[in-house]
Residue frames as qw, qx, qy, qz and C-alpha x, y, z in Angstrom:
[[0.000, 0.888, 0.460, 0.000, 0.00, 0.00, 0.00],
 [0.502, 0.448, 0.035, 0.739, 1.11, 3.45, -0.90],
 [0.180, -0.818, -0.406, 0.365, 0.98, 6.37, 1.23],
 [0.330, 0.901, 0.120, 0.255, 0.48, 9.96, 0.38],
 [0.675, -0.011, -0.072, 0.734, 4.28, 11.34, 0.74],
 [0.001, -0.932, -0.362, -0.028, 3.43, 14.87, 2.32],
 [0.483, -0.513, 0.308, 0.639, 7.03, 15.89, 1.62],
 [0.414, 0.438, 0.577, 0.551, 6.52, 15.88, -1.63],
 [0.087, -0.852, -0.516, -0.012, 4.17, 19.23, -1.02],
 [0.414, -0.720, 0.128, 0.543, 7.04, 21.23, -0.03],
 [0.420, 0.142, 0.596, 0.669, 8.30, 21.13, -3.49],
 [0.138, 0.732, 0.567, 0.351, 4.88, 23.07, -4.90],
 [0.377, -0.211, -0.097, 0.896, 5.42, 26.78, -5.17],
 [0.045, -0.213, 0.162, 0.963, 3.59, 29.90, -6.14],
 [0.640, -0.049, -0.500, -0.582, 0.39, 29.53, -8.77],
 [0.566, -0.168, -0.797, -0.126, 0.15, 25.62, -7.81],
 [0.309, -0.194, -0.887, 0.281, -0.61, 26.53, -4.36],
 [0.274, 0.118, 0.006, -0.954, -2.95, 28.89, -4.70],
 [0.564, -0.024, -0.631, -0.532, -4.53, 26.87, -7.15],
 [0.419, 0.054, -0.874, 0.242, -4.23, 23.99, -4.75],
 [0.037, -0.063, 0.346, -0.935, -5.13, 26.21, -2.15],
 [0.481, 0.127, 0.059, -0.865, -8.33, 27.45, -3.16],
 [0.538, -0.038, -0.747, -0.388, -9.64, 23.70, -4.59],
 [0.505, -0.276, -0.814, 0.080, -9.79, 22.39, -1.34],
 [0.031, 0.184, 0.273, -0.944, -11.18, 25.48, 0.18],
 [0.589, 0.096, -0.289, -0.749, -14.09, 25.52, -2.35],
 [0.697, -0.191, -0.667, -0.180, -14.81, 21.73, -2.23],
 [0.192, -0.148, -0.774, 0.585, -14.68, 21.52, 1.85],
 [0.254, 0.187, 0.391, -0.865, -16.81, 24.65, 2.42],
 [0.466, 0.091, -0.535, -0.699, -19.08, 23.15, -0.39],
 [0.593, -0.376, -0.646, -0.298, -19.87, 20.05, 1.20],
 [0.125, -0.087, -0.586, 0.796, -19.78, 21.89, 4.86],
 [0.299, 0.039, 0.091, -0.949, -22.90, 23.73, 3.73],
 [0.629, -0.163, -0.647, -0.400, -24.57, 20.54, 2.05],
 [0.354, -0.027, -0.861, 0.364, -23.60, 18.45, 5.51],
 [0.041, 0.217, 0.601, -0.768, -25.14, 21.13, 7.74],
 [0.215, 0.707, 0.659, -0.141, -28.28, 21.90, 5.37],
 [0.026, -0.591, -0.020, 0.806, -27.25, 25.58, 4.48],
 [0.523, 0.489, -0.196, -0.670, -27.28, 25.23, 1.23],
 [0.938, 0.240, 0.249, -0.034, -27.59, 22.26, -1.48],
 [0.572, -0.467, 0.447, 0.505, -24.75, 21.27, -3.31],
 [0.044, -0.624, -0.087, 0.775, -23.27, 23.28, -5.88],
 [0.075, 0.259, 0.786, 0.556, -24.61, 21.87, -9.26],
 [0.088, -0.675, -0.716, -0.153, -27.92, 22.61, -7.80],
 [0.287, -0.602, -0.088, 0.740, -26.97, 26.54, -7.20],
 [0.262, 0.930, 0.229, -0.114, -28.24, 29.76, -9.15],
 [0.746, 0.296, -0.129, 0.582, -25.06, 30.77, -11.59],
 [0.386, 0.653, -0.252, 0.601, -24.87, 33.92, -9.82],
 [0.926, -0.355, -0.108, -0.065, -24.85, 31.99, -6.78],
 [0.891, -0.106, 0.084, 0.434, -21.85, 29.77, -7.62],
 [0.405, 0.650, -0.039, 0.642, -19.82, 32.83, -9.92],
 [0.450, -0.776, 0.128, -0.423, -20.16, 34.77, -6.18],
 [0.946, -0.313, 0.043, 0.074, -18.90, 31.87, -4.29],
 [0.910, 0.236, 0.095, 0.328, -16.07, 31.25, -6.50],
 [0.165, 0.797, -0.084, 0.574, -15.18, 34.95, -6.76],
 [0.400, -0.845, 0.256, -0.245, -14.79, 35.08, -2.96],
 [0.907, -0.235, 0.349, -0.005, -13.18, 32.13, -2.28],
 [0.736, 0.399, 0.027, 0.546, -10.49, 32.73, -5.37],
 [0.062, 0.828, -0.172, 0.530, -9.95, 36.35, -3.69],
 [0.631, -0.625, 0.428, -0.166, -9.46, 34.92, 0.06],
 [0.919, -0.079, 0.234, 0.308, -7.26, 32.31, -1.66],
 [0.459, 0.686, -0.051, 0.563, -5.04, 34.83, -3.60],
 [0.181, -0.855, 0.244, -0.420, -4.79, 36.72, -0.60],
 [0.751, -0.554, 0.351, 0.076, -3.39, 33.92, 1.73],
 [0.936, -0.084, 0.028, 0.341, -1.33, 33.03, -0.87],
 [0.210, 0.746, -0.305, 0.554, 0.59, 36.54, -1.53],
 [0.567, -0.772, 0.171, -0.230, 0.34, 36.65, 2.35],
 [0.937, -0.290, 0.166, 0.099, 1.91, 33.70, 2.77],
 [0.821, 0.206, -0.017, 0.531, 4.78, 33.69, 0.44],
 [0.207, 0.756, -0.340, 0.519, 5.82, 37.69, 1.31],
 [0.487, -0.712, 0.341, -0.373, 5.94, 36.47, 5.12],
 [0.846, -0.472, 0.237, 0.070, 8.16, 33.24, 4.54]]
């Protein structure tokens, strides 16, 4: 059996963890909202719903990731 090698992770820089970043930011809080009831999950969302969503959630991921990289 393989395991996920979380050394490996160190390696990813700049863009990719943003990107990275913000995927599993958007899919968590997605099915946080299904889990608890808030909202339904996000196929079944109003586009300017999801286009909102995405917008915030790409801006609070940009922003931790400038944060992050001017402060290490």
């Amino acid at each position: 059996m393989q395991y996920l090698d979380l050394s490996r992770l160190q390696k990813v820089t700049g863009v990719a963890t943003i990107a990275i970043f913000f995927a599993l930011l958007w899919i968590g809080d997605a099915l946080l909202y299904a889990a608890l009831d808030i909202a339904p999950l996000p196929w079944h969302w109003k586009a300017n719903e999801l286009i909102t969503d995405l917008f915030h959630k790409g801006i609070y991921a940009i922003a931790t990731g400038v944060t992050y990289q001017l402060i290490a």
